[in-house]
N, CA, C and O atoms as a GROMACS GRO file, in nm:
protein
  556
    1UNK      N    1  13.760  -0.205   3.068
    1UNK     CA    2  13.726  -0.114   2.962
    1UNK      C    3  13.788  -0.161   2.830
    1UNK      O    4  13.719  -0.139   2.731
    2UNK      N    5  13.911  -0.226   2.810
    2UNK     CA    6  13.927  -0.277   2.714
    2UNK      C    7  14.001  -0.179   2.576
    2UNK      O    8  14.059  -0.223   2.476
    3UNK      N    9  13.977  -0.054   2.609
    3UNK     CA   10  14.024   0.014   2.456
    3UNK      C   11  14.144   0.020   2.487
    3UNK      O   12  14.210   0.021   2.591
    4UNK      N   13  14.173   0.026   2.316
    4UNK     CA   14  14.342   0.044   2.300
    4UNK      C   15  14.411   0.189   2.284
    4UNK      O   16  14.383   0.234   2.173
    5UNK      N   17  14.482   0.266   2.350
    5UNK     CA   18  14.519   0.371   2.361
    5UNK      C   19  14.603   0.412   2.263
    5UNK      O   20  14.674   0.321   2.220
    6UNK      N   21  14.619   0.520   2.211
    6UNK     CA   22  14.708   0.577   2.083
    6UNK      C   23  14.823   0.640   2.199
    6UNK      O   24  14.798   0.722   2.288
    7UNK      N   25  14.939   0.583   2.171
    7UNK     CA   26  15.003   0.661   2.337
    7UNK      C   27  15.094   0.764   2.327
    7UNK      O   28  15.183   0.802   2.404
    8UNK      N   29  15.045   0.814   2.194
    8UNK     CA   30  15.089   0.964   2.136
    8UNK      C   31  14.984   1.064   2.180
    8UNK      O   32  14.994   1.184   2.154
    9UNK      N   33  14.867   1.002   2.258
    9UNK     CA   34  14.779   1.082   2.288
    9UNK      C   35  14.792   1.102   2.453
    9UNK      O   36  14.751   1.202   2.512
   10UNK      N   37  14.844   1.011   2.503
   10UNK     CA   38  14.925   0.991   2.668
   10UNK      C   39  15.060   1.086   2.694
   10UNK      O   40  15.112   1.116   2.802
   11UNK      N   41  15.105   1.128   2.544
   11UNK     CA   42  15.225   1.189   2.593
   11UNK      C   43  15.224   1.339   2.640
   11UNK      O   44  15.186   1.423   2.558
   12UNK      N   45  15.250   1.367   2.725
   12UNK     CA   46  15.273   1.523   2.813
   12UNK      C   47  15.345   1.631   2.786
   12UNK      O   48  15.425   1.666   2.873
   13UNK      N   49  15.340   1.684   2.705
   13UNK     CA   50  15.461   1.814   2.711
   13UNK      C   51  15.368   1.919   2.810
   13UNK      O   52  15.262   1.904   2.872
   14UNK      N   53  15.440   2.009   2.796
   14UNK     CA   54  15.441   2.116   2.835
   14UNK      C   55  15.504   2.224   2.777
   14UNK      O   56  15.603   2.284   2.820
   15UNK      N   57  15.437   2.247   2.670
   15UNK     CA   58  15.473   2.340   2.564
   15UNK      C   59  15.454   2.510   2.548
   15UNK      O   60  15.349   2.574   2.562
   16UNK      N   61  15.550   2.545   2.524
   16UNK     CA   62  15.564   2.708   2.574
   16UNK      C   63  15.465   2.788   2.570
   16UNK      O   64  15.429   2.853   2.669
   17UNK      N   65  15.401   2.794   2.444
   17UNK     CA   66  15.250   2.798   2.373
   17UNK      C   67  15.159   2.819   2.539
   17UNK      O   68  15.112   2.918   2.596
   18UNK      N   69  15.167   2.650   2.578
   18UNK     CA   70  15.035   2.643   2.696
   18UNK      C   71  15.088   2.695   2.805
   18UNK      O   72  15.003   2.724   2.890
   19UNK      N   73  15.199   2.718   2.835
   19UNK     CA   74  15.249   2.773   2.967
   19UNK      C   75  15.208   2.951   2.979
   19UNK      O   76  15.153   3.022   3.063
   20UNK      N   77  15.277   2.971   2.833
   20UNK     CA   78  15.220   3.117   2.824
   20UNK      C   79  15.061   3.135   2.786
   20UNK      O   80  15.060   3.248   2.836
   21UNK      N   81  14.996   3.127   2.765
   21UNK     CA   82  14.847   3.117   2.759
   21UNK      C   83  14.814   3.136   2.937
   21UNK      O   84  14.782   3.239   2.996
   22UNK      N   85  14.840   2.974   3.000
   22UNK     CA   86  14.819   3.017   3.153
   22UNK      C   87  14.847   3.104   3.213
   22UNK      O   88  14.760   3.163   3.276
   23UNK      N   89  15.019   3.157   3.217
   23UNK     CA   90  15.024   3.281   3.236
   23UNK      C   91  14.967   3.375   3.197
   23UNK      O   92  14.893   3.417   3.286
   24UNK      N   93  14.962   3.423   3.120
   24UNK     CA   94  14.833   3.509   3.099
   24UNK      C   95  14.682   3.538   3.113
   24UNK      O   96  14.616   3.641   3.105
   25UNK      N   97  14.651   3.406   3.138
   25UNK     CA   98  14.499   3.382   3.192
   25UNK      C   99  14.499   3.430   3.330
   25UNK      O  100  14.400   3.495   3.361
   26UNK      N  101  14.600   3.409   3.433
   26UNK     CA  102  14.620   3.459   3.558
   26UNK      C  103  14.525   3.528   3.600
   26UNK      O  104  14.478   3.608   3.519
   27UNK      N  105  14.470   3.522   3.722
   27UNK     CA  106  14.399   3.658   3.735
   27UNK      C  107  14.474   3.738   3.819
   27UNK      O  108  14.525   3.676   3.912
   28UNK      N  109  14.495   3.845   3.814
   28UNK     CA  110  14.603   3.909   3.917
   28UNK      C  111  14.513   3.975   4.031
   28UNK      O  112  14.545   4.094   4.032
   29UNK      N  113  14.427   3.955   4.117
   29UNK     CA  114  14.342   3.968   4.219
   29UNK      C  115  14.380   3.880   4.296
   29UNK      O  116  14.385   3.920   4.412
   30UNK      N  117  14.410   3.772   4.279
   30UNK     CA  118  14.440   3.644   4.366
   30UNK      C  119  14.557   3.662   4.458
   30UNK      O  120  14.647   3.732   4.412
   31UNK      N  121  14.577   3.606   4.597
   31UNK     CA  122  14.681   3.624   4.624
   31UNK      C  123  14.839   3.543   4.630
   31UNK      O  124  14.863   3.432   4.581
   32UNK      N  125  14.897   3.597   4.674
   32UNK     CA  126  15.038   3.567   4.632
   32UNK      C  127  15.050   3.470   4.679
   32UNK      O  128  14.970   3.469   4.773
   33UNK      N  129  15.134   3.324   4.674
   33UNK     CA  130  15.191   3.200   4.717
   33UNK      C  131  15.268   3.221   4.816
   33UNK      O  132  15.304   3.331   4.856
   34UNK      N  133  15.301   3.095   4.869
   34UNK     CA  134  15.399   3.102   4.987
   34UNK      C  135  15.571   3.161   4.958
   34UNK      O  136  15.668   3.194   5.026
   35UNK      N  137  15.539   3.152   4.828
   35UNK     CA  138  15.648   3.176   4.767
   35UNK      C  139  15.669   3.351   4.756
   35UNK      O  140  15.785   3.388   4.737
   36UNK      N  141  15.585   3.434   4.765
   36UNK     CA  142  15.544   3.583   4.769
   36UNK      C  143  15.552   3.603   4.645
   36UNK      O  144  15.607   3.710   4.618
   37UNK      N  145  15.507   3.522   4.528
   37UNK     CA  146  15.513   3.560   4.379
   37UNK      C  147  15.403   3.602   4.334
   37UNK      O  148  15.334   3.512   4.286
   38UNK      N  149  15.347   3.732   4.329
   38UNK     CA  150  15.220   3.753   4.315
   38UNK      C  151  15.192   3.737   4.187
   38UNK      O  152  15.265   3.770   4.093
   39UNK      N  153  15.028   3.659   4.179
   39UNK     CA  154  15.031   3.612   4.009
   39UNK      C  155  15.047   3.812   3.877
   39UNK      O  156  15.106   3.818   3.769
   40UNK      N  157  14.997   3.893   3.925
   40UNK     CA  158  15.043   3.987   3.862
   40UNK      C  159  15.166   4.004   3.812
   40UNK      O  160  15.183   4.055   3.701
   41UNK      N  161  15.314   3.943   3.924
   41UNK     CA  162  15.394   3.915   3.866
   41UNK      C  163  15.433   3.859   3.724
   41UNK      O  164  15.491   3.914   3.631
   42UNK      N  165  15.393   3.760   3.734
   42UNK     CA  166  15.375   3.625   3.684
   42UNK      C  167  15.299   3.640   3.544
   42UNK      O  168  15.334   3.598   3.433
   43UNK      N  169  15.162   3.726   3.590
   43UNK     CA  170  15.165   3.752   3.395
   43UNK      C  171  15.196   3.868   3.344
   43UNK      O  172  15.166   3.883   3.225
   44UNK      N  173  15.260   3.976   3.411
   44UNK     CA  174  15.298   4.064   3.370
   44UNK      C  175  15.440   4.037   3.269
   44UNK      O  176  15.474   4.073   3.157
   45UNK      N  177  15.504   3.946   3.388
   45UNK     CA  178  15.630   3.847   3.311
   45UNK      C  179  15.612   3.743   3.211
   45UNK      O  180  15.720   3.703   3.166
   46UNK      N  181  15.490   3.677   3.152
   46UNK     CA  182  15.481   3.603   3.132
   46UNK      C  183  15.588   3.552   3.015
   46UNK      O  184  15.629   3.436   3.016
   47UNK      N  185  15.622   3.632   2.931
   47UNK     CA  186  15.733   3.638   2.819
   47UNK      C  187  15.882   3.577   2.829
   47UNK      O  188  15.961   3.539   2.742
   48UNK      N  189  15.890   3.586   2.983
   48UNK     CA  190  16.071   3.555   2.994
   48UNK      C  191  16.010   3.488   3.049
   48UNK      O  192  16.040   3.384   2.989
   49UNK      N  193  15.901   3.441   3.164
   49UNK     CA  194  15.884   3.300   3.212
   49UNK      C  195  15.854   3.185   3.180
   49UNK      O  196  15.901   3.087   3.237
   50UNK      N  197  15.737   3.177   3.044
   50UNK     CA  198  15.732   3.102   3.025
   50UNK      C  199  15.800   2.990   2.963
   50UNK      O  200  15.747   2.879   2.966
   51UNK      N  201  15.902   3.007   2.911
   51UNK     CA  202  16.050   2.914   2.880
   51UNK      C  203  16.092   2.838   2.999
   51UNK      O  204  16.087   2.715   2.992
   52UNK      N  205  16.142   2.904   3.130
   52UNK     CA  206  16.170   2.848   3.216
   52UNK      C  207  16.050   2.770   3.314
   52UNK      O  208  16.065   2.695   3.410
   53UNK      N  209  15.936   2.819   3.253
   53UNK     CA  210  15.846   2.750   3.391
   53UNK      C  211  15.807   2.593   3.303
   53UNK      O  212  15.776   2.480   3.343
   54UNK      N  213  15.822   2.639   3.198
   54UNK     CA  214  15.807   2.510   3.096
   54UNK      C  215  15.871   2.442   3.103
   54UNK      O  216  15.813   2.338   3.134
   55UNK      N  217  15.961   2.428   3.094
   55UNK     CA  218  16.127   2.349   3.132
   55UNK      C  219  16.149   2.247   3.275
   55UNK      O  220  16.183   2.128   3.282
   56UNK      N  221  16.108   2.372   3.408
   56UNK     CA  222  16.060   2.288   3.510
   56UNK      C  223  15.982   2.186   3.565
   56UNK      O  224  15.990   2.104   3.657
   57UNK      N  225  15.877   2.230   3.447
   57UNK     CA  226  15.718   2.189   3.447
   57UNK      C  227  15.753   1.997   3.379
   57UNK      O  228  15.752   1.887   3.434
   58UNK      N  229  15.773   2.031   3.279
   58UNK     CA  230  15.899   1.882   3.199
   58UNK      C  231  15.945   1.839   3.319
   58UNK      O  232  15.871   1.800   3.410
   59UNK      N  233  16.090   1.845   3.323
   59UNK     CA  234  16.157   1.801   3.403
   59UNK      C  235  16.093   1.748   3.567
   59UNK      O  236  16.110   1.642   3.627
   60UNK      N  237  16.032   1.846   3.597
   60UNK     CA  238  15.944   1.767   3.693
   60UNK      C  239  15.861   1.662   3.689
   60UNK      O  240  15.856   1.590   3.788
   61UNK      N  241  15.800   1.641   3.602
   61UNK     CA  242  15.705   1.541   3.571
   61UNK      C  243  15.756   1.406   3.488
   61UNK      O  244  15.704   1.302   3.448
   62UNK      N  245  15.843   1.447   3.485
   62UNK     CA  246  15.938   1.328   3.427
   62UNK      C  247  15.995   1.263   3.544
   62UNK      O  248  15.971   1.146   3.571
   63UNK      N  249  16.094   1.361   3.637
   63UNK     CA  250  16.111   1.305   3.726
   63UNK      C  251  16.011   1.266   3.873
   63UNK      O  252  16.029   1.221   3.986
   64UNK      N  253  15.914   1.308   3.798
   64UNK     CA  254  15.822   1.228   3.926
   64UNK      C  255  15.800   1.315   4.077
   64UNK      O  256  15.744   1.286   4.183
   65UNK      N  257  15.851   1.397   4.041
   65UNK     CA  258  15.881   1.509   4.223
   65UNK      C  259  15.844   1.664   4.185
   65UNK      O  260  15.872   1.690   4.068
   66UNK      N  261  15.799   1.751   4.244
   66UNK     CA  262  15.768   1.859   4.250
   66UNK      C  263  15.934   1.925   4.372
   66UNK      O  264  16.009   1.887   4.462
   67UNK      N  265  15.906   2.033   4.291
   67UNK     CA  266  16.037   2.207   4.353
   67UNK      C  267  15.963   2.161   4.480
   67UNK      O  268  15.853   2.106   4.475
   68UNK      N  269  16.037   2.190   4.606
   68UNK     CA  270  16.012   2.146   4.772
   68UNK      C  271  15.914   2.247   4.788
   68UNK      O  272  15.801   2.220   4.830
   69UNK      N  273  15.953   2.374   4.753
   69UNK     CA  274  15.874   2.505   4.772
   69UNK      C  275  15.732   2.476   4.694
   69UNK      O  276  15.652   2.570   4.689
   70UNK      N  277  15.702   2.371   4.641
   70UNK     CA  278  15.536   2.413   4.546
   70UNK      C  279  15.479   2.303   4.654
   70UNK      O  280  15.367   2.264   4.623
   71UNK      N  281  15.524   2.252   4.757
   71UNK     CA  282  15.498   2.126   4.835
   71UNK      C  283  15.392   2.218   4.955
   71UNK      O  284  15.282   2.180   4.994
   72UNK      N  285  15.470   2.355   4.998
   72UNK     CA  286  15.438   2.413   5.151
   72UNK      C  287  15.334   2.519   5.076
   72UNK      O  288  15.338   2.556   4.959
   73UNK      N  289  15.221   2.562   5.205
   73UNK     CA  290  15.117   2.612   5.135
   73UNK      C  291  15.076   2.702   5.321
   73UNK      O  292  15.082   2.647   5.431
   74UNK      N  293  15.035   2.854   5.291
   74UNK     CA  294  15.017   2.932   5.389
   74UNK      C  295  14.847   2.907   5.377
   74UNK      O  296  14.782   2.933   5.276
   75UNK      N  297  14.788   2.850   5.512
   75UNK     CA  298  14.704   2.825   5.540
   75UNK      C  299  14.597   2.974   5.614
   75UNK      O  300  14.612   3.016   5.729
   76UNK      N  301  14.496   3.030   5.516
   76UNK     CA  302  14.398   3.137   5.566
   76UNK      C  303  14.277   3.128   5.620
   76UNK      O  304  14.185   3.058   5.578
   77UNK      N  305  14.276   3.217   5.736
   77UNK     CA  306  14.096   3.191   5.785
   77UNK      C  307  14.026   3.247   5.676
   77UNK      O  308  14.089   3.347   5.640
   78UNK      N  309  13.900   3.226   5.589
   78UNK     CA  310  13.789   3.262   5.530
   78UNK      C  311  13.704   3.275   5.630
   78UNK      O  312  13.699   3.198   5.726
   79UNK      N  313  13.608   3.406   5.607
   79UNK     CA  314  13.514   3.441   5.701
   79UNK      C  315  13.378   3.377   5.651
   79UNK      O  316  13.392   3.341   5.534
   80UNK      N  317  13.273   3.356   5.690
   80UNK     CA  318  13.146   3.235   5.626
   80UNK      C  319  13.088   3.370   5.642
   80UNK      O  320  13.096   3.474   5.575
   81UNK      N  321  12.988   3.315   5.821
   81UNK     CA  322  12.901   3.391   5.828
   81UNK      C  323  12.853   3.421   5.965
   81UNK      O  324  12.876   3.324   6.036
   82UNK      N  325  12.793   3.523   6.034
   82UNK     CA  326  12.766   3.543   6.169
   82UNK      C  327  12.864   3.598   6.237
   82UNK      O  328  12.938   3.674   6.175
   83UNK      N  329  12.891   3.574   6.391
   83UNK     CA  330  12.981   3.638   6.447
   83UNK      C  331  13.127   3.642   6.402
   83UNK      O  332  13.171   3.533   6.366
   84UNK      N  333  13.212   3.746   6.398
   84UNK     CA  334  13.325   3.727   6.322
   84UNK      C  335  13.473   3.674   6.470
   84UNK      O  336  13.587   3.629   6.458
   85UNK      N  337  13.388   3.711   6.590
   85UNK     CA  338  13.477   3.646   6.722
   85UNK      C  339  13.479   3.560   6.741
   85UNK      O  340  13.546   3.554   6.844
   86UNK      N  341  13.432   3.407   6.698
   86UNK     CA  342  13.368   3.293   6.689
   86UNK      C  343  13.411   3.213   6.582
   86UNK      O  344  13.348   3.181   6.481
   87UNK      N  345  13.552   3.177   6.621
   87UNK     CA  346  13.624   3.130   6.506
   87UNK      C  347  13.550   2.978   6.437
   87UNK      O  348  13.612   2.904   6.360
   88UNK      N  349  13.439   2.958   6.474
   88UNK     CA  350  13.351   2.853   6.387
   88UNK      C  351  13.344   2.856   6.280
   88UNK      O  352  13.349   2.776   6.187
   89UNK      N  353  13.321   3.024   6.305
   89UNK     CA  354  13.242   3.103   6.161
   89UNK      C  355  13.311   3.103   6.049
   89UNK      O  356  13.245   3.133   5.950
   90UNK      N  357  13.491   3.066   6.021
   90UNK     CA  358  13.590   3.025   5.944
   90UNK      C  359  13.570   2.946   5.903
   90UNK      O  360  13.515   2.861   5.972
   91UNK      N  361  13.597   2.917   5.776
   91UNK     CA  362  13.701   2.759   5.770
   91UNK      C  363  13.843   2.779   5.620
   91UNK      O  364  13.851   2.836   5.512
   92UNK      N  365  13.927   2.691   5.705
   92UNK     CA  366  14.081   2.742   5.617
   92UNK      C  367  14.090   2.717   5.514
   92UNK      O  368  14.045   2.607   5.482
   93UNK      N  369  14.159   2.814   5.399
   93UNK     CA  370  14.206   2.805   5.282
   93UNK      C  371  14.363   2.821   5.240
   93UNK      O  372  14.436   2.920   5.243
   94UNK      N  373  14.388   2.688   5.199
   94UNK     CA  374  14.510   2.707   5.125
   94UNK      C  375  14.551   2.774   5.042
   94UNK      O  376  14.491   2.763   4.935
   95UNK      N  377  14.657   2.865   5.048
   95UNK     CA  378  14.756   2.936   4.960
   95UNK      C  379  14.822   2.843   4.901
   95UNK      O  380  14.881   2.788   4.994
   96UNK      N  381  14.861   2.770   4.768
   96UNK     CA  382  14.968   2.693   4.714
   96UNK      C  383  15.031   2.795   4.583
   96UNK      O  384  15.005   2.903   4.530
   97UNK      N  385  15.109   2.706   4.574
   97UNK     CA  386  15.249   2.776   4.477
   97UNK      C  387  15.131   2.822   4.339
   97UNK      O  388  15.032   2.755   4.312
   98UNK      N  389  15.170   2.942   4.269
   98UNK     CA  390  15.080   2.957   4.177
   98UNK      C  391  15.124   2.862   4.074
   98UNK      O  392  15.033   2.808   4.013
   99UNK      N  393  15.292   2.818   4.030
   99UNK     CA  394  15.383   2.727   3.908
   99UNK      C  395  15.291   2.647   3.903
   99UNK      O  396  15.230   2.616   3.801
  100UNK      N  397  15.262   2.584   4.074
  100UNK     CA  398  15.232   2.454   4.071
  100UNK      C  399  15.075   2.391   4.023
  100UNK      O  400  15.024   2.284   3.987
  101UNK      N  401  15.032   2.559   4.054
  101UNK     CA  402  14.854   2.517   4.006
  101UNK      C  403  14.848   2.551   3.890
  101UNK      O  404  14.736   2.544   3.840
  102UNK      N  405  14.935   2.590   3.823
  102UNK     CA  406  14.960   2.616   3.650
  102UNK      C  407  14.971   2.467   3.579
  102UNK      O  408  14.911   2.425   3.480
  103UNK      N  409  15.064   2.405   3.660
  103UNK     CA  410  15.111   2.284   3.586
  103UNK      C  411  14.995   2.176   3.653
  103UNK      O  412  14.970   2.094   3.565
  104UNK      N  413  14.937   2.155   3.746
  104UNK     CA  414  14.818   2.138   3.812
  104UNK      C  415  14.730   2.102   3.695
  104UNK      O  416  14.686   1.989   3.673
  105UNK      N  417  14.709   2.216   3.616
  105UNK     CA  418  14.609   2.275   3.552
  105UNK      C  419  14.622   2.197   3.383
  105UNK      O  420  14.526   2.156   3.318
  106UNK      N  421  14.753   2.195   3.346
  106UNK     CA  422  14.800   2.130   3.252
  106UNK      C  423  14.767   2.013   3.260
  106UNK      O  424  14.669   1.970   3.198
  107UNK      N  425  14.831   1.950   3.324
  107UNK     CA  426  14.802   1.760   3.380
  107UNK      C  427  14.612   1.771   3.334
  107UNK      O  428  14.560   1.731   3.230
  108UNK      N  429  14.555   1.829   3.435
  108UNK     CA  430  14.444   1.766   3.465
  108UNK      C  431  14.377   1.821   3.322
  108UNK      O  432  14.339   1.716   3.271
  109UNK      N  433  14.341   1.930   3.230
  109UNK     CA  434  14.348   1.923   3.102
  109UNK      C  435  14.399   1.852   2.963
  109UNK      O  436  14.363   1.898   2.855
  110UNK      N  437  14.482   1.739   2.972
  110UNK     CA  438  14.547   1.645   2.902
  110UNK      C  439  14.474   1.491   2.953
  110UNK      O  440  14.432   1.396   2.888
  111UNK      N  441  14.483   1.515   3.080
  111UNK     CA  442  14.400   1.362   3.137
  111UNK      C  443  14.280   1.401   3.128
  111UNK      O  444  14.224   1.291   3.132
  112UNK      N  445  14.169   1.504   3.114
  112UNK     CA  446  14.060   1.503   3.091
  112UNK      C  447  14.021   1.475   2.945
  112UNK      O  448  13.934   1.391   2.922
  113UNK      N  449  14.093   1.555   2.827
  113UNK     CA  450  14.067   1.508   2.676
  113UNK      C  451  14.132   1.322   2.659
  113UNK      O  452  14.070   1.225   2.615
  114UNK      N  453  14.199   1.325   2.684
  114UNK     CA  454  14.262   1.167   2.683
  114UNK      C  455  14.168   1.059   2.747
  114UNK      O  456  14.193   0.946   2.705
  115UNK      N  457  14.022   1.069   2.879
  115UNK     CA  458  13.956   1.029   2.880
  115UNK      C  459  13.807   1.060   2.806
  115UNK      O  460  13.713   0.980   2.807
  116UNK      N  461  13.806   1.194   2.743
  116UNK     CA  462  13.684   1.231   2.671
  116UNK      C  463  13.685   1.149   2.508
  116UNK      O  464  13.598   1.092   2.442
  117UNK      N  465  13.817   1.175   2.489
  117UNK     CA  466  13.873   1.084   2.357
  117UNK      C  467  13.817   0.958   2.325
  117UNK      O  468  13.728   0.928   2.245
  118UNK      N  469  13.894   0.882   2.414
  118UNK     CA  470  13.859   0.765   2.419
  118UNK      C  471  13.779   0.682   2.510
  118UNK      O  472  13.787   0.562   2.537
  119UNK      N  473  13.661   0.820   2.571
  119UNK     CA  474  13.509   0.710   2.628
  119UNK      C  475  13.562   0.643   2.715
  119UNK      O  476  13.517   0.528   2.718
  120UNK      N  477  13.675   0.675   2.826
  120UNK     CA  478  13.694   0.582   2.954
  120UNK      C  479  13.588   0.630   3.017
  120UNK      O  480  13.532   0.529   3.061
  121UNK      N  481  13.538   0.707   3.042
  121UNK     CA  482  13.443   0.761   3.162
  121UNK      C  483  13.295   0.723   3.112
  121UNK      O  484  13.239   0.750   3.006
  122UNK      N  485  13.248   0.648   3.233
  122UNK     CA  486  13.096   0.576   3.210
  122UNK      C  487  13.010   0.735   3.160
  122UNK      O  488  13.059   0.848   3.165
  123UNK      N  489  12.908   0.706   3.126
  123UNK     CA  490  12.828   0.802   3.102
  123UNK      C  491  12.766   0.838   3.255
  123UNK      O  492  12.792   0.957   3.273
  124UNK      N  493  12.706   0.793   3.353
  124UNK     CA  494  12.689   0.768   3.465
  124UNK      C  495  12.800   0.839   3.531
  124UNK      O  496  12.771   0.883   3.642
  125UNK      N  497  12.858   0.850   3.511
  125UNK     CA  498  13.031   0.960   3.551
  125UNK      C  499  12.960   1.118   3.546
  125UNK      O  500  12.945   1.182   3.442
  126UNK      N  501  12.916   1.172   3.707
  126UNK     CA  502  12.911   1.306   3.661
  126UNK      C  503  12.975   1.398   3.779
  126UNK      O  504  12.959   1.520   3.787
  127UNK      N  505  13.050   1.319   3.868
  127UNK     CA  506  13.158   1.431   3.936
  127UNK      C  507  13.254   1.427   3.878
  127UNK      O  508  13.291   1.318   3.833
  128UNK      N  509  13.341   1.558   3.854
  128UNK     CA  510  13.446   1.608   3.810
  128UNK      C  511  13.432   1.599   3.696
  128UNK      O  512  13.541   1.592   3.638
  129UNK      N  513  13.308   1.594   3.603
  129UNK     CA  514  13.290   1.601   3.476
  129UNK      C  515  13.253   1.736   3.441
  129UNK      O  516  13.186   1.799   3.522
  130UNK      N  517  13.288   1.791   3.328
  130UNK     CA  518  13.276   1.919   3.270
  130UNK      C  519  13.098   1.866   3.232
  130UNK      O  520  13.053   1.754   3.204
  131UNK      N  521  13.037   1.989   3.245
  131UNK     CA  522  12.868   2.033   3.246
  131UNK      C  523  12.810   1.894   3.337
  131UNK      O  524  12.715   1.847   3.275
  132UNK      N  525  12.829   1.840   3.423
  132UNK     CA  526  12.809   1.733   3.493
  132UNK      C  527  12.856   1.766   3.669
  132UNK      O  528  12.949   1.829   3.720
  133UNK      N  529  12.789   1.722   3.701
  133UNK     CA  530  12.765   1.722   3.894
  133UNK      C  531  12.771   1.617   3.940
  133UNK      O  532  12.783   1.506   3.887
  134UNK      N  533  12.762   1.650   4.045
  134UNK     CA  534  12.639   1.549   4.154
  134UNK      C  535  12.511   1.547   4.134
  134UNK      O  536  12.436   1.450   4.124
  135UNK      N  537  12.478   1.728   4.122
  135UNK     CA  538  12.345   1.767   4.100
  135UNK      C  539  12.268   1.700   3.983
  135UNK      O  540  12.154   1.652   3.985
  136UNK      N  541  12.364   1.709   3.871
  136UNK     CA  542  12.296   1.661   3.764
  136UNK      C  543  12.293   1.498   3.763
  136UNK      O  544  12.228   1.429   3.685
  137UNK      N  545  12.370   1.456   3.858
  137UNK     CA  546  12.316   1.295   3.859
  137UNK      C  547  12.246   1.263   3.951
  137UNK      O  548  12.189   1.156   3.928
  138UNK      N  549  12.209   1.330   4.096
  138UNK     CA  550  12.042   1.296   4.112
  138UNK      C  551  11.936   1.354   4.067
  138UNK      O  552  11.832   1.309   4.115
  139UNK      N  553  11.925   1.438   3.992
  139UNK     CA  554  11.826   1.488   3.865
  139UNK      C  555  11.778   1.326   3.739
  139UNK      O  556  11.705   1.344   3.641
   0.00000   0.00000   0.00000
């Protein structure tokens, strides 16, 4: 690909601003983490947390490792369809740490403008592309 990167545009914070925004976007319907922190918590608090979840959020990603606790995740049956005695009719969903799908959420919003920026992604690129599929690339 060849382009030259501005690497002020590579750099990561995690700034109180975006931490609190997420918190607050929360939806509080969702359920609680393995951690039993229900996101209602979480944006009800969002004011005294977001300093500290910001802080972690840094420090973690600097050091390269995630809190042990955003690692373990309570695994749920989802019901599909048909008989409900017929455990086919499932299939499991992970519970993970809500911090962690906050900061999750950060990352992958910074690496998405940082490739929209600077045109790394072929045009031909349409999984995991915003208004783009699968669908829309065998169309």
């Amino acid at each position: 690909m060849g382009r030259d990167l501005n690497w002020k545009d590579t750099d990561l914070d995690f700034a109180l601003s975006v931490v609190m925004k997420k918190l607050q976007q929360l939806n509080p319907d969702k359920s609680p983490d393995p951690d039993a922190i229900h996101p209602l918590l979480l944006k009800e608090c969002a004011t005294v947390l977001a300093e500290p979840l910001s802080m972690i959020f840094q420090q973690s990603f600097e050091a390269r490792t995630l809190p042990a606790d955003w690692k373990t995740a309570n695994i749920v049956p989802i019901f599909k369809k048909g008989d409900r005695t017929d455990r086919a009719n499932y299939h499991p969903v992970s519970l993970t740490s809500v911090p962690c799908k906050i900061m999750e959420s950060i990352i992958k919003e910074k690496l998405t403008k940082l490739l929209d920026s600077h045109q790394l992604l072929c045009k031909e690129q349409h999984g995991f592309s915003r208004v783009r599929s699968c669908l829309t690339n065998l169309l």
